[in-house]
C-alpha positions as CSV (number, residue, x, y, z in Angstrom):
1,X,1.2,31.7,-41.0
2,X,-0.9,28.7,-40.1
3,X,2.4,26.6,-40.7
4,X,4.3,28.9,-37.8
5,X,1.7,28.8,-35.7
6,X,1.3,25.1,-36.0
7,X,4.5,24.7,-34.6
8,X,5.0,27.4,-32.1
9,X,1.6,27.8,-30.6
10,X,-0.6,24.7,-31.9
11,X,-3.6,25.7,-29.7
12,X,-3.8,29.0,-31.5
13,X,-4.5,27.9,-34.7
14,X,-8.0,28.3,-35.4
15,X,-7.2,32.0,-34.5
16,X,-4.8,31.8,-37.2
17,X,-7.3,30.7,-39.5
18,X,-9.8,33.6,-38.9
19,X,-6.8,36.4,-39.4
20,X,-5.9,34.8,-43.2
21,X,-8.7,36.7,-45.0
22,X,-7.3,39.8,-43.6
23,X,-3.3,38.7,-44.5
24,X,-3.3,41.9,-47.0
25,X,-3.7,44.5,-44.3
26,X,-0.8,42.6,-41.7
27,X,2.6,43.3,-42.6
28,X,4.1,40.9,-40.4
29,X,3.4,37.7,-38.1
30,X,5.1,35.7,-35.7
31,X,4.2,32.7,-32.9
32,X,6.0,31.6,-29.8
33,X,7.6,31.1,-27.8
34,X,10.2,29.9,-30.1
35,X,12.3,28.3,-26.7
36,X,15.5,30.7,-27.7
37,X,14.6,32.4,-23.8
38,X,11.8,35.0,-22.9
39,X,10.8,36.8,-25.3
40,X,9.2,40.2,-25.4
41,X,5.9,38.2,-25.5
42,X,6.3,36.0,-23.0
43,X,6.3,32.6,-22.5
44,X,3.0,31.5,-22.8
45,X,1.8,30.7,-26.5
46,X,0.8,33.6,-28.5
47,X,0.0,34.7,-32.2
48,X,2.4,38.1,-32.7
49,X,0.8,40.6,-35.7
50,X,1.9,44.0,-37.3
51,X,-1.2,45.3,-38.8
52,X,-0.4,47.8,-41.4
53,X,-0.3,51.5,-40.6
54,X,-2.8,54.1,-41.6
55,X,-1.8,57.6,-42.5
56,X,2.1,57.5,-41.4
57,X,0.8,56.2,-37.9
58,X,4.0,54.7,-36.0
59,X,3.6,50.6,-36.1
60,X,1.9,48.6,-33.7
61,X,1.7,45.2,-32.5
62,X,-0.9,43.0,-31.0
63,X,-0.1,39.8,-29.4
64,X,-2.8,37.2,-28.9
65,X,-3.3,34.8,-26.1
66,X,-6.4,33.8,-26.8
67,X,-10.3,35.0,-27.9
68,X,-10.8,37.4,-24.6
69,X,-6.6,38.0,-24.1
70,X,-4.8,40.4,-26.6
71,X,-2.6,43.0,-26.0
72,X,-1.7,46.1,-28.4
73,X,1.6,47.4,-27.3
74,X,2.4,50.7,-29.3
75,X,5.9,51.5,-30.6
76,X,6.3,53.7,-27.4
77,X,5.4,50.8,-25.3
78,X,2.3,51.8,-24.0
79,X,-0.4,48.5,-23.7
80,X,-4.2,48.2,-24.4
81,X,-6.5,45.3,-23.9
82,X,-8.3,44.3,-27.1
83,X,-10.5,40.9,-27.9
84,X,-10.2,39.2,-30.6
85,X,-13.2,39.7,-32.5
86,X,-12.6,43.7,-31.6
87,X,-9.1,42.8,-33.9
88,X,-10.8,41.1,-36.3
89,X,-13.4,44.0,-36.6
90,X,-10.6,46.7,-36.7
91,X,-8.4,44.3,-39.7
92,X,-12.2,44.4,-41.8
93,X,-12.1,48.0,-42.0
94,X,-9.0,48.6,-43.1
95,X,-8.5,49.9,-46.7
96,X,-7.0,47.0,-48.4
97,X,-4.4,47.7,-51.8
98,X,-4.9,47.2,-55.2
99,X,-4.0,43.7,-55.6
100,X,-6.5,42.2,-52.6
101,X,-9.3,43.0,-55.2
102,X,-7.4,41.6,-58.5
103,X,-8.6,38.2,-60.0
């Protein structure tokens, strides 16, 4: 992730830093803008994550701007305001699988 980030949103990267330890519970990542056009995120620079799903919820995604700017935005398009420590609090108590814990 740190790599991607590096070269798609530089200034974001000690944000990117603080989400590894929680790499188990986010399916999927991305940083922009990649300069293909506006993207669904914008075109400001911004971390994109999927965290994984509890309980057959539908998947959501939180882009990150920045410590006091991120935005959830639910399958069904509806948006909510989050910060990131509020993220980073909500990736801690996920359950994590089997092989976070294995040596």
């Amino acid at each position: 992730m740190i790599d991607h980030v590096q070269k798609y949103a530089p200034g974001l990267v000690s944000l990117a830093e603080r989400l590894e330890p929680h790499d188990c519970v986010i399916c999927s990542y991305s940083a922009g803008p990649q300069g293909c056009g506006d993207g669904a995120w914008g075109d400001v620079p911004h971390i994109v994550i999927q965290p994984e799903s509890l309980y057959g919820e539908d998947p959501c995604f939180v882009a990150i701007y920045g410590e006091q700017n991120c935005i959830i935005r639910s399958q069904y398009g509806e948006e909510y305001s989050i910060t990131f420590q509020g993220l980073l609090d909500y990736l801690a108590q996920l359950p994590r699988p089997l092989w976070s814990f294995a040596e």
